[in-house]
Structure formats: structure tokens, C-alpha cells
C-alpha positions, 0 to 999 in steps of 0.5 A: 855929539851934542845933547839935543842931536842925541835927544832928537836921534832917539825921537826920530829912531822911535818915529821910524820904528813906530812907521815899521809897526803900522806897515806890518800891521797891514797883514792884519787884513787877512785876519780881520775884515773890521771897517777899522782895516778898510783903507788897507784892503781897498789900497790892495785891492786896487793892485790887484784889480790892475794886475788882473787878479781876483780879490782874495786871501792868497793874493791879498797876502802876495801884494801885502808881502810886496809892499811890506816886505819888499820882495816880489816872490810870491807875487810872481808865483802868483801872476804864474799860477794865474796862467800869465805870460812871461811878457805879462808878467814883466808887466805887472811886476814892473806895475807893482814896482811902481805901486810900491815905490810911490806908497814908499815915496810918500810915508818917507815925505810924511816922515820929513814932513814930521821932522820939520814940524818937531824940528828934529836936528839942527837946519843943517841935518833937516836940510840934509834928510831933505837932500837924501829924499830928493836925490833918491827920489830921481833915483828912484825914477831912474831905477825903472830904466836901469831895470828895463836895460840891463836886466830885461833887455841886455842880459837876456840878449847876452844869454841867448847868444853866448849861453854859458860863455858870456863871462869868456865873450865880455873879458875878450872884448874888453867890456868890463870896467877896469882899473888905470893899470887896466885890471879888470874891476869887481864891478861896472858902473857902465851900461851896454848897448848893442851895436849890429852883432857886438857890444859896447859899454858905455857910462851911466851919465851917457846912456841915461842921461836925463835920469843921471842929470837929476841926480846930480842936480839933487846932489849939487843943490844938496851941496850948495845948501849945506855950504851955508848952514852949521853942524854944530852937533857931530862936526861931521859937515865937511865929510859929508859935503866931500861925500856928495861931491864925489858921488855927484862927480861919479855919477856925471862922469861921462868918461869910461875909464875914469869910472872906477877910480871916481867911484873909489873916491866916493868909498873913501870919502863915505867911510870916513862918515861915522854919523850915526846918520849913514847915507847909503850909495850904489855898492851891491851887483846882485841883480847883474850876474855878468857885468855886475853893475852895481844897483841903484841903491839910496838910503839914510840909515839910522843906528840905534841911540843905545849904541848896541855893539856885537863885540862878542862876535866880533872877538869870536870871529878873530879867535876862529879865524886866527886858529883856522889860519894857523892850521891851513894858511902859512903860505898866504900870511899876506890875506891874514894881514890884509882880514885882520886889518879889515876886522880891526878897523870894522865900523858897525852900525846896529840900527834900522833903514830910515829913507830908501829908495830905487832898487830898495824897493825891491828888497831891503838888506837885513844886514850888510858889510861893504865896501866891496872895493877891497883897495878902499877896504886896506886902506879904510877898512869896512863898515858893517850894518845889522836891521835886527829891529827892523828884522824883528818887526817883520817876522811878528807882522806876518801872518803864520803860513800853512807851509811851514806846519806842513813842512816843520810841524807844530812842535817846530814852528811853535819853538821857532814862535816862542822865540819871536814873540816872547824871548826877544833878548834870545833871538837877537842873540840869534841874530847876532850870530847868524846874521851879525856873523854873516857880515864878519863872515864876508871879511875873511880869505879874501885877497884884492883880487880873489872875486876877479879871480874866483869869478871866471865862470860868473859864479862866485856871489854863489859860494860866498854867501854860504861862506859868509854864514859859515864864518859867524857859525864857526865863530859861534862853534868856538865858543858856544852858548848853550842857552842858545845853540839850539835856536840857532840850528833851528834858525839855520834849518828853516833859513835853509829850507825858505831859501828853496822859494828863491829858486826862479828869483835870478836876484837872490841866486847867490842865497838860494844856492846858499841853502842848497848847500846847508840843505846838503850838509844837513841830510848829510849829517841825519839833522834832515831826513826825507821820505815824503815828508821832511823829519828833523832830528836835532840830536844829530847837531854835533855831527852837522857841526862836523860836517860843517868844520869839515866843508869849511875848512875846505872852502877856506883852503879854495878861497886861498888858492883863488879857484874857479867858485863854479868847481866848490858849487859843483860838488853841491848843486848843478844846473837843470834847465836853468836853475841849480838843483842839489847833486845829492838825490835826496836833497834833490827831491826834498827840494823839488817837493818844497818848491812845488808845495811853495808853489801851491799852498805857499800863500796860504793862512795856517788857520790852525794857529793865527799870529793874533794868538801869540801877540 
């Protein structure tokens, strides 16, 4: 790379980190009334004016949450407590989509209008920077009829008609995308339609038209511009233009059975990307539960100029995982080849999100490992990306809430404090493990085909998030800091518990049900005890460590038999009128008192201790 692309690089990774600051700070508001916050408070106000709610703290905090933080819980909770419907809060939730994708839109042009005028990069890599905004501004449009379709539309008719068969209905009827040997793909690109009494699928260029057209205008008038201009900073012109070229293929194919092998295309041709300038394309299902069609996802990430690395993790996971395999897997030696190629080839970018778009504007990664086609994977291995600034950032900028000293208590939340304020290098040791770990985590015991196969009753992202985790903890279990073990149970603990939030959030289902299965092994252990108020006993770290090597070995062991994931999340949790609950009574309980204590004062301001204390 040259010097000027380095010098630019750190300017513009600055730029971006300085624009997170300012968004956190927009929570000041609820700490400080000055004329110096009145724009703010009046760009919130009008939200809720138009959502029909009154102007206060708790519901300030709701909307500030969903521009900032990009996630839509707590405004839900709220829009429920003010006695709207089911079809008025669709409504308004698509309302503060629109709100929130606009403001985003707009700091993403001023970030590039600065760009242009301090003439970061070469013309190649602006025009480049432009493309990314422009394809991602189509998909951003188009996003809101992905949403309406699929997910307000289709699947609430396949819920209703085949209830807990809908996985058994569409494998029957052929609906899921497959591969040219006619294998069932981990994931759709396709739509479907309802004809009379059944069901067709159709491909996203044919269904949407318009929408998809300007996308793949935007891609080819990107393509188009960078064929004239030089890269004379990475080298890396003619993989990006091969990148584009495929996802503008991709996403105009109007042929179903070419899908999957198009969309296997724009995987290999993004992994041999390796700018520190990474375009993120369409790869995550969260959001589609039955076809798991992927969302429309878009974003330019940047890793940091310092080239941070992970290597430790990295080289904790392999010794964790060989030692583990060595015990349980000499039958399937053909995985252990298959991860440990995975792990080897591993490209990890430690950065922040730069530009995002479409369904990002529900929520950002804090970190992520794809791709998920693991054909590409054998071939090409994985790239894994960590937002620990980005991370970081969002935890100084929110205002300390009153639930969390109702649960925790003020010895707890004060350590968990200490640690975001005032030991940075500490929590991003943290964070290496917890979250960095997690990534890894996803790599190991999977097969080609284990998700098709685990998948049969559409439950398989609910276990594998818990197995993600528990691959960077057990790595962390094998060679453990002692300066840091502490952290990271407390870490552990209170992601556990914030999960129960997520419970009516159909999205995120596979993390909620994450934490119901912590939350199991932690009452398990005597780390948690409940009696009406929730006590937390970290002496009792040795026996969680055992109940989690315990439960992951075992988990290992399913994983390589490539049982139903339904049968693993049984032992845990079970489904009363919609959602899971634990099986375990105790559990069960603490979680229905979170979830109503979340539902009451989860908006509220801890006025003992404001945020303004510890910065």
C-alpha cells in the first residue's frame, strides 16, 4: 500500500470514529436540557410526535436508542405499553425505519462530501466510496419491501397454515433454493408468492423489479468508472471490479436455478478482496426463519491503520479445539481437516463500519465471520471482522439505566463501569474473547452440509450462537489470564441476562436463546441464584467452567452426528405460546421477572449514578 493510502486511511478511520462520538452523544439529552442539545431533542421530538407518543425521558431514550444503536426493542416495548395494536405498531416501526435510514443516509453523504474535499485516496478509491453509497442507497429502498414481503407478509401466512410444519411443507415442495446436483442450499435468494392454495418461488430481480434494476445500475455505473481510473495504492482494481461484476450478475439473475451458484461466485470473487477497504454484500438470514433468505445488507468497513491482530485467540482456539477432537472426534477427521483449513486460512479485519445501508439500519454486527457457504470456505477460507471501537463507543455513550442496578446491584454494575471507562486495554482483552472468540467459535464442527442437516425443524441459528460463544470460552478456559477471568464471567453474566430483552424480537431469536442456555448453566453452577431478586456468586467460577466444558463437549459430540438442533435446545428451553422459556423452574422464573422488569422500567434513567460521573 502506498503511503499517502496509509496516511489517508488513518484520517478517514479518525473521521469515522470522531461521527460515532457525536451519535453517542446524542443521549446526553436525557441528562442535560441546555440550548447547547436543542437540535437534537427537537429531531427526536418529531419522531415521536409522528408516532403518537408523548415527549418524555423514557421515550426520548426509546428513539434516541433506535437512531443510535440501531435496534428497535425498546421502541417496541414502548409502542406496546402505549396500548397500540399489532398493525399499528408495524406502522410505526416501519416509520422509525424510514427515520432512521434517512438521518443515516445523510451523515454517510457528509462523511463523503468531506472525503472529496480533503481529497482522501486516489480518484479511484473516492469513486469507489461513491459507488458503495449509491448501490446502497437503492438498497436501502428497496429493503423496505423486502421487509414488508417476506416478513410481514409471507411468513406470517406460512405460520398461520402450517404452524409448526412449515420447514417439512417447503422441503416437500421443492421451495428452497438448491444447489446444480439439486442439494438443498443453506440459504434463498428468492422470494415467495402465493398462488390460490400454494406457493412459488421466485428470484429477487423477478419479484422486485425496479428495486433490483437500480441496484444493478449502481453497480454497473460503479464498474464502468473504475475501468478508467488507477490503483496505484493497493493493486487491488481488478478484484474489486470482478467483485461488482458478480454481484451485479447475481442480483440480475432472473433464473432460480442459477441463484446459488451466481451468489457462490460473488463469495469467492469478495474473499480475495484484502483492502483494508472491505464491501460488505447480502450474507446473513436472521431475519427469515423458514427460507432464510439472506437480508439486504450493504456496507464499506474499514479495519484499523494500526493493524491490531487477535493472534492469541486465534492460537487458543486451535489448541482448544485439537485437544477436544483428539478426545471425541477420531471418526470424523474429515471436519477437523475441513475447520482447521478454515482457521488457517482466516482473514481478520479489526476495524469499525464506515458506510451501511438496507437492513443495517436495523441493527449493526459487533462482529461477524462469513461466508457462510462453506464450499467457498474450503476453497477460500473465512474472513472474520470485530467493531470493538465501534463497540466500545456505544457502551460509554449510553445513559446508565435503573434496571441494571435493580438486577445487578451497585457493587456489579460499578466494576462492569470501571472497566468501560477507565481500563480500556482490559476490556478490549475482553472483547477479544468473548466476541473475537465467538467468530472462531462458529468455524469449528461443522461439516459442508451439517446446517442443511441440523436444520430440519428450522432451529439450528438457536443453538449455534451458543456454540459460538463457548468455542472463544473454552479456548479462553485453556489458557486463562487471571488478570482478566473475572471480567469476562461478569461479561458473560450480564450478556446472559440482557438477552432476555430480545425475547419477542423474532430477529435476534437465535441470541436470546443463547442466553437462556447461559442463564441454565449459571443457576446450574450457583454463579446465579434467584429468590425474588437475582444474587450473583462469582466464587462459584470454577464450577460454571465445568458445567460449561460439560455441555460443550456434549454439543461437540451433536454437532459431528449432525442431529436435529431442536433436540440440544430442547434440553434448555421449550416454546409456551410463541417464545421459548427455560425448562428449568428457576430459570424460568428469573426470566419472566427480567422480562416484565424490562417491560416496565427498562427505559428508565438510573438517577443514582448518571454516565456524566464516570466520563
Amino acid at each position: 500500500m502506498s503511503e499517502k493510502f496509509i496516511q489517508d486511511l488513518m484520517q478517514f478511520y479518525a473521521l469515522i470514529g470522531e461521527r460515532q462520538v457525536v451519535l453517542g452523544s446524542y443521549f446526553e439529552i436525557l441528562e442535560d436540557n441546555s440550548l447547547e442539545h436543542i437540535h437534537i431533542q427537537k429531531l427526536v421530538d418529531e419522531l415521536l410526535v409522528e408516532l403518537e407518543l408523548e415527549s418524555n425521558k423514557q421515550n426520548r431514550l426509546s428513539a434516541i436508542s433506535r437512531l443510535v444503536n440501531l435496534r428497535d426493542e425498546q421502541l417496541m416495548i414502548t409502542l406496546e405499553n402505549a396500548g397500540f395494536s399489532e398493525k399499528e405498531i408495524a406502522v410505526k416501526k416501519r416509520i422509525a425505519f424510514l427515520w432512521a435510514k434517512n438521518f443515516h443516509l445523510k451523515s454517510h453523504e457528509e462523511i463523503l462530501k468531506i472525503v472529496e474535499e480533503k481529497e482522501f485516496f486516489n480518484p479511484f478509491y473516492r469513486r469507489l466510496l461513491r459507488g458503495v453509497h449509491e448501490v446502497g442507497i437503492a438498497m436501502s429502498y428497496w429493503q423496505d419491501a423486502w421487509h414488508e414481503h417476506i416478513i410481514n407478509k409471507i411468513n406470517p401466512k406460512l405460520k398461520a397454515l402450517f404452524g409448526e410444519d412449515v420447514i417439512a411443507y417447503l422441503q416437500e415442495n421443492n421451495l428452497f433454493e438448491a444447489d446444480i446436483d439439486g442439494t438443498q442450499a443453506d440459504r434463498s435468494y428468492s422470494v415467495l408468492v402465493q398462488k390460490d392454495d400454494s406457493f412459488e418461488a421466485q428470484s429477487y430481480a423477478n419479484f422486485f423489479g425496479e428495486d433490483v434494476r437500480a441496484v444493478v445500475y449502481a453497480l454497473d455505473s460503479l464498474v464502468l468508472d473504475l475501468e478508467t481510473l488507477n490503483d496505484d495504492a493497493t493493486g487491488q482494481k481488478e478484484v474489486y471490479i470482478a467483485y461488482f461484476k458478480a454481484l451485479s450478475q447475481a442480483f440480475g439473475q432472473t433464473d432460480r436455478s442459477k441463484l446459488l451458484q451466481d451468489w457462490i461466485s460473488v463469495d469467492r470473487a469478495w474473499m480475495q478482496v484484502k483492502s483494508p477497504l472491505q464491501v460488505g454484500h447480502p450474507m446473513e438470514y436472521y431475519e427469515d426463519h423458514y427460507r432464510k433468505a439472506v437480508a439486504l445488507e450493504w456496507d464499506l468497513r474499514i479495519s484499523n491503520p494500526k493493524h491490531i491482530t487477535a493472534n492469541n485467540v486465534y492460537e487458543n482456539i486451535l489448541y482448544m479445539y485439537t485437544q477436544l477432537f483428539e478426545k471425541i472426534g477420531q471418526e470424523s477427521l474429515h471436519i477437523y481437516e475441513l475447520t482447521l483449513a478454515n482457521l488457517q486460512r482466516v482473514q481478520l479485519y479489526i476495524g469499525r463500519p464506515a458506510l451501511y445501508y438496507g437492513a443495517q439500519f436495523n441493527g449493526l454486527f459487533s462482529a461477524q465471520v462469513v461466508p457462510n457457504d462453506e464450499r467457498v470456505s474450503k476453497e477460500e477460507g473465512k474472513k472474520i471482522f470485530a467493531f470493538a471501537d465501534n463497540i466500545l463507543d456505544s457502551l460509554r455513550a449510553k445513559p446508565f439505566l435503573k434496571i441494571s442496578r435493580e438486577v445487578f446491584g451497585e457493587t456489579f454494575i460499578n466494576k462492569e463501569r470501571e472497566l468501560i471507562f477507565k481500563k480500556p486495554q482490559i476490556w478490549h482483552k475482553v472483547y477479544e474473547v468473548t466476541t473475537i472468540g465467538h467468530e472462531f467459535g462458529h468455524i469449528l464442527w461443522l461439516d459442508s452440509d451439517s446446517e442443511n442437516r441440523m436444520n430440519s425443524s428450522g432451529a439450528f441459528k438457536n443453538i449455534e450462537e451458543f456454540k459460538a460463544t463457548m468455542g472463544g470460552l473454552m479456548a479462553f478456559f485453556a489458557n486463562e489470564d487471571e488478570t482478566i477471568k473475572q471480567y469476562v464471567l461478569q461479561d458473560v453474566i450480564k450478556r446472559a441476562v440482557g438477552l432476555i430483552g430480545w425475547m419477542k424480537t423474532d430477529e435476534v431469536q437465535p441470541y436470546y436463546c443463547e442466553g437462556l442456555i447461559h442463564l441454565s448453566g449459571m443457576f446450574a453452577s450457583g454463579v446465579l441464584h434467584f429468590d425474588g431478586s437475582l444474587h450473583v456468586d462469582t466464587q462459584n467460577y470454577d464450577a460454571l467452567k465445568q458445567w460449561y466444558s460439560k455441555t460443550y463437549e456434549e454439543l461437540a459430540v451433536f454437532y459431528l452426528a449432525k442431529k436435529d438442533a431442536k433436540d440440544f435446545l430442547n434440553r434448555f428451553a421449550s416454546k409456551e405460546d410463541g417464545v421459548y422459556i427455560p425448562v428449568e423452574k428457576t430459570v424460568a422464573d428469573f426470566v419472566r421477572y427480567y422480562w416484565n422488569l424490562h417491560k416496565s422500567i427498562g427505559r428508565d434513567i438510573d438517577e443514582l449514578s448518571l454516565r456524566s460521573d464516570w466520563v
